[in-house]
N, C-alpha and C positions, 0 to 999 in steps of 0.2 A: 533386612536386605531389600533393596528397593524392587519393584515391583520388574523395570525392565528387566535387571540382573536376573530376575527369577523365571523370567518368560525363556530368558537368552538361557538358562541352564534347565529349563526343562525340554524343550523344542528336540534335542538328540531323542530322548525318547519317546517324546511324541512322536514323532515323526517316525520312530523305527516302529508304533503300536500303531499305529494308522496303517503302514504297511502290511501289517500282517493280517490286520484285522479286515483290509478294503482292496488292497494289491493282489496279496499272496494269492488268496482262493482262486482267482479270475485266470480263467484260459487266455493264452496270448489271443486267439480271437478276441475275448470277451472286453479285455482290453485296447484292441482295438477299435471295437466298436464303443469302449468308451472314450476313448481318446477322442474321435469322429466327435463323439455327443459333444463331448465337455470343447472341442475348439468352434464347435456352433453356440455354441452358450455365450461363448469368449467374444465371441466376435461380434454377438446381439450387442453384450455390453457397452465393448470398446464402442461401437454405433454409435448408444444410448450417451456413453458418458461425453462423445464427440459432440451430441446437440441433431444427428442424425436421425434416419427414419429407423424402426426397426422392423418395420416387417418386408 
């Protein structure tokens, strides 16, 4: 099986083990505030990968 077909037929459950294991636990708050974090993170990048400043 080549390597992408394998990624494309794992990725369902990854993705469902990821949730459980990083999603589930977290209070809607807690989530929220990750959300906050991780679209600060996002948007350093996007910055960075623009050629922009990042701080």
């Amino acid at each position: 099986m080549p390597a992408s077909q394998k990624l494309i037929d794992s990725a369902p459950g990854h993705v469902a083990h990821v949730r459980r294991l990083v999603f589930d636990p977290l209070t809607t708050v807690q989530r929220r505030q990750l959300r906050a974090a991780l679209s600060g993170i996002a948007e350093t990048v996007r910055r960075e990968a623009a050629g922009g400043p990042t701080g």
